[in-house]
Backbone as a chain_set.jsonl record, in Angstrom:
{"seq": "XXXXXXXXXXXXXXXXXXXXXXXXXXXXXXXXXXXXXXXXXXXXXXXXXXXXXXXXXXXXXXXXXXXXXXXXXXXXXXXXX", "coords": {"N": [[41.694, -62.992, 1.142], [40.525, -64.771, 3.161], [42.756, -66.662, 3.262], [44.662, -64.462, 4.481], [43.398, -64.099, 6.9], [43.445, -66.749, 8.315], [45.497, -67.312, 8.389], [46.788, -65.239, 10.338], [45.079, -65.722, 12.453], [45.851, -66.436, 14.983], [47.298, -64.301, 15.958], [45.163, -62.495, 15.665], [43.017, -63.715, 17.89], [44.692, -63.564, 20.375], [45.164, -60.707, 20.351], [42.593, -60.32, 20.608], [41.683, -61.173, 22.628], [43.343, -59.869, 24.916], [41.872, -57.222, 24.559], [39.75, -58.176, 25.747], [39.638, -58.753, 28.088], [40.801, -56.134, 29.094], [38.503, -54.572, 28.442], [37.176, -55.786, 30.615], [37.598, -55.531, 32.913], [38.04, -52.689, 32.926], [35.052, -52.149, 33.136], [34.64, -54.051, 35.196], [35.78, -52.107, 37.479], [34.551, -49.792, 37.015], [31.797, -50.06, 37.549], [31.85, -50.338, 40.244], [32.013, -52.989, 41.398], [34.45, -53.541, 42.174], [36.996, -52.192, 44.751], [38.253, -48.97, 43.796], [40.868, -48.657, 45.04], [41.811, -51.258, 45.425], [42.308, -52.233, 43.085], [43.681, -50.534, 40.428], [41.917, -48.683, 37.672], [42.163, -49.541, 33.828], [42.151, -47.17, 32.358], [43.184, -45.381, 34.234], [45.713, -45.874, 34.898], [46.819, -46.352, 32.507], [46.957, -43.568, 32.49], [48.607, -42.455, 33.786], [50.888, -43.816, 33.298], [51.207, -42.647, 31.076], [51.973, -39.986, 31.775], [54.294, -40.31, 33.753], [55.9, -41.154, 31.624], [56.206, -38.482, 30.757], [56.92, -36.792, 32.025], [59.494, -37.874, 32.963], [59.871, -39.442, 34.88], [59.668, -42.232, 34.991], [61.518, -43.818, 33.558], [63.342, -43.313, 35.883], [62.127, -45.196, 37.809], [61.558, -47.385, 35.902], [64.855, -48.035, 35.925], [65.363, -48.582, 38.828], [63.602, -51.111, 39.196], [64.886, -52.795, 37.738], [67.305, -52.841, 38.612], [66.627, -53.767, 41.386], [65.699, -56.66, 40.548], [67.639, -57.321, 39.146], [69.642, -57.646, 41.658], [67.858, -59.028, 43.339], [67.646, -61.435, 41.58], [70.23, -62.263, 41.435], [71.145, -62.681, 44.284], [69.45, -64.596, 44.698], [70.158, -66.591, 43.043], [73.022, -67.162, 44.035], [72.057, -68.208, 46.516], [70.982, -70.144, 45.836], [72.843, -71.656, 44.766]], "CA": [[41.379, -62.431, 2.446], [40.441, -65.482, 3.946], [44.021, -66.977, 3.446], [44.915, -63.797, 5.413], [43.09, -64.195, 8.004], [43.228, -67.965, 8.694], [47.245, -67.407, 8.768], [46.701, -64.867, 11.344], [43.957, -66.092, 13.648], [46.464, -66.671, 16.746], [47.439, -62.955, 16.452], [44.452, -61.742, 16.003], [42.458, -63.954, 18.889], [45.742, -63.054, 21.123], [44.691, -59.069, 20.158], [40.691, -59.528, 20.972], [41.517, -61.526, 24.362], [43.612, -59.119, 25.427], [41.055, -56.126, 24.463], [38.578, -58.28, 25.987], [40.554, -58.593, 29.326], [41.238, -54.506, 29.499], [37.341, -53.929, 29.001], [36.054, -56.795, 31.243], [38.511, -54.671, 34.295], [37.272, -51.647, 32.918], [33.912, -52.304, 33.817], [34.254, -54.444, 36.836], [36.336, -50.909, 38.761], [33.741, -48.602, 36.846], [30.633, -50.088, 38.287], [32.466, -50.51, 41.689], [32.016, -54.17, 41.801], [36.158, -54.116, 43.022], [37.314, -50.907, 45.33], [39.431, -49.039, 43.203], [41.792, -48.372, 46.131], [42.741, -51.928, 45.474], [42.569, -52.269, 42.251], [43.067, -49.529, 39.574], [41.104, -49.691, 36.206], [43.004, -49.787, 32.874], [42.025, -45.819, 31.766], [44.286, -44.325, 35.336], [47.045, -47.302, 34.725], [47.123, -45.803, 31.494], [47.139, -42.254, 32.55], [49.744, -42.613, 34.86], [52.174, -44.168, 32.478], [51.839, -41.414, 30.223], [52.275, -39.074, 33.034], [55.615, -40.679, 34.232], [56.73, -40.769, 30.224], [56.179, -37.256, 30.154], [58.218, -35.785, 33.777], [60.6, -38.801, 32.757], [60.016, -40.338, 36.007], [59.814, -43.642, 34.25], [62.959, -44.015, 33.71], [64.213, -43.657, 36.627], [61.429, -46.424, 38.22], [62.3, -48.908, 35.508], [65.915, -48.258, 36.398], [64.823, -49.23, 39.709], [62.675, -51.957, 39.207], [65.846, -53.544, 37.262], [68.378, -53.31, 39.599], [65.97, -54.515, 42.22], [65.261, -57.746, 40.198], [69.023, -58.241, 39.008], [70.015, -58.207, 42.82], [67.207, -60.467, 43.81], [68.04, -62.753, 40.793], [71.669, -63.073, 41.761], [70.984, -63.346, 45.775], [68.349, -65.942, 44.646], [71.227, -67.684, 42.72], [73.786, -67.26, 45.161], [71.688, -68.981, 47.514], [70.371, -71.47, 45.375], [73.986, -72.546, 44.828]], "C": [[41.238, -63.541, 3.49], [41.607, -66.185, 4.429], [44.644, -66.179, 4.616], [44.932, -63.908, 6.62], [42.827, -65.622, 8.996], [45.089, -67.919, 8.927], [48.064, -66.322, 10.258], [46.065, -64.579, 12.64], [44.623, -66.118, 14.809], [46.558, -65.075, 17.002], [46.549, -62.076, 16.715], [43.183, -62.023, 17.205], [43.443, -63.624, 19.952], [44.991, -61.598, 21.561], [43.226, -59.177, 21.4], [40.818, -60.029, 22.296], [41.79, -60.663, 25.142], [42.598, -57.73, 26.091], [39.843, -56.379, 25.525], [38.424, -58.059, 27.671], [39.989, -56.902, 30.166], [39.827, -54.118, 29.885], [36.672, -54.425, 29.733], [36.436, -55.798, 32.428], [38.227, -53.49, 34.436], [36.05, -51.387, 34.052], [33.718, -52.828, 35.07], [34.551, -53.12, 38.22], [35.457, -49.897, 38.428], [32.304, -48.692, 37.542], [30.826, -50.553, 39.499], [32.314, -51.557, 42.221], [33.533, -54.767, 42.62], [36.026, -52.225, 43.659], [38.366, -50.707, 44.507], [40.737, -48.678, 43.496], [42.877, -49.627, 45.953], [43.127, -52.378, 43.842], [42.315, -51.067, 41.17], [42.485, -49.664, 38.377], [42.585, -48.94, 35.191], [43.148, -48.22, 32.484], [43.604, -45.282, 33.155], [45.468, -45.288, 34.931], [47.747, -46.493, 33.069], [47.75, -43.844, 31.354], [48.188, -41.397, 33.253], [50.954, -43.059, 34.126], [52.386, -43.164, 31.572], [52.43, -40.516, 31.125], [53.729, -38.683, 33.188], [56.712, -40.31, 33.14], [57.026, -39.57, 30.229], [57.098, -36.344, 30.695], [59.11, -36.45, 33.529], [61.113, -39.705, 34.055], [59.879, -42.148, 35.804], [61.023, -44.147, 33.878], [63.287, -44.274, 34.845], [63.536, -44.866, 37.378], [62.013, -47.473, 37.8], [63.629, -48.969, 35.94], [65.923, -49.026, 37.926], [64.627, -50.494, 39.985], [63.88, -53.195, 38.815], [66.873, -53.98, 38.22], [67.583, -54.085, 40.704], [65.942, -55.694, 41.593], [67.041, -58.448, 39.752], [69.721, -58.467, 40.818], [69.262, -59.052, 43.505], [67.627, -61.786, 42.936], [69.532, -63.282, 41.774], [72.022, -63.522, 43.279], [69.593, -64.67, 45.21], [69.584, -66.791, 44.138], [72.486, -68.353, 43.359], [73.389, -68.108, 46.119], [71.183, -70.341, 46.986], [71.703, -72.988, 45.252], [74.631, -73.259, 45.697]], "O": [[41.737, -63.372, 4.602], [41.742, -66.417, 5.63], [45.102, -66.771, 5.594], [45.892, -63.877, 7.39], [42.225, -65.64, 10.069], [45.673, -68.644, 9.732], [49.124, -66.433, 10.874], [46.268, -63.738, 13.516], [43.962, -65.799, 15.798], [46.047, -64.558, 17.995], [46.648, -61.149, 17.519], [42.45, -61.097, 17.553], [42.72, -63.211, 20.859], [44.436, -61.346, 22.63], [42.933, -58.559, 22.424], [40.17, -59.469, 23.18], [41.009, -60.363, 26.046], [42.478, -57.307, 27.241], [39.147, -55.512, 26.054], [37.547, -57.485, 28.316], [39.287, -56.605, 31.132], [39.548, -53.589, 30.961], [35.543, -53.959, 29.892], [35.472, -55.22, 32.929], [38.096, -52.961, 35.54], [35.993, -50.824, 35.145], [32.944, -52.384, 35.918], [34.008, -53.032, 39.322], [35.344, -48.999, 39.263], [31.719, -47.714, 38.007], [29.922, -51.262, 39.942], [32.386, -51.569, 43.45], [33.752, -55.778, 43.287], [35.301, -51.331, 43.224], [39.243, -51.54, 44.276], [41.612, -48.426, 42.668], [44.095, -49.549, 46.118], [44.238, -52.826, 43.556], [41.19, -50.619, 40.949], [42.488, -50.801, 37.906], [43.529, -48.229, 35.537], [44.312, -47.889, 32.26], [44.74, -44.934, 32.831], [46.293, -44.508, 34.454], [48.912, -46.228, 32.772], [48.491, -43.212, 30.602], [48.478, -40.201, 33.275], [52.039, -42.575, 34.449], [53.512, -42.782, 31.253], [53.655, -40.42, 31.052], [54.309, -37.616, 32.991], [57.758, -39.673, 33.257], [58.119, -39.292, 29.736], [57.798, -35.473, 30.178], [60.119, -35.805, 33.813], [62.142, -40.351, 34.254], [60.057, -43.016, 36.659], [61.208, -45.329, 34.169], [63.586, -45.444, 35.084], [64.369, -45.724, 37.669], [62.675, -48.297, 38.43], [63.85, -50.061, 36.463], [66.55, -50.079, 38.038], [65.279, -51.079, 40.85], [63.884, -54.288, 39.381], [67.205, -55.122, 38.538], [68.026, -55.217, 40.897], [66.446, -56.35, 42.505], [67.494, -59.574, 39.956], [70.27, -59.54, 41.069], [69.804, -59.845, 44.275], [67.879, -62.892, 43.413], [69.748, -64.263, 42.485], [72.849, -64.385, 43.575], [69.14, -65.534, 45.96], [69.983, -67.69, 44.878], [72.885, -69.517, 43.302], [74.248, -68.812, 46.651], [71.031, -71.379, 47.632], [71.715, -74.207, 45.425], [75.609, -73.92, 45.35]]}, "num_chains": 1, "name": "protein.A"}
């Protein structure tokens, strides 16, 4: 067990930072220390992506989001050249 878990210490301190991250953000938008106008907490971020999964409006965003970033890449490269 210990072998185990000494061979996967990066993945599993990776895991708990992350977790630790989600609930530190949690808490800072739940006890209204941030407005959550500007920032949303992790539960609606979450609730919203299912959402999108579900109407299939996610799709078409990321489709979006892609082409937007391959035509900035290649006008960024274009110009860089």
């Amino acid at each position: 067990m210990k072998r185990l878990l000494r061979r996967r210490q990066a993945l599993i301190l990776g895991c708990l930072s992350l977790i630790g991250i989600a609930v530190l953000w949690q808490a800072v938008v739940s006890l209204g220390l941030v407005n959550p106008f500007f920032v949303s907490s992790p539960v609606a971020v979450a609730a919203e992506f299912a959402a999108q999964m579900k109407s299939g409006e996610m799709e078409h965003n990321l489709a979006a989001t892609l082409h937007a970033f391959v035509l900035s890449l290649g006008l960024a490269t274009a110009v860089g050249i």
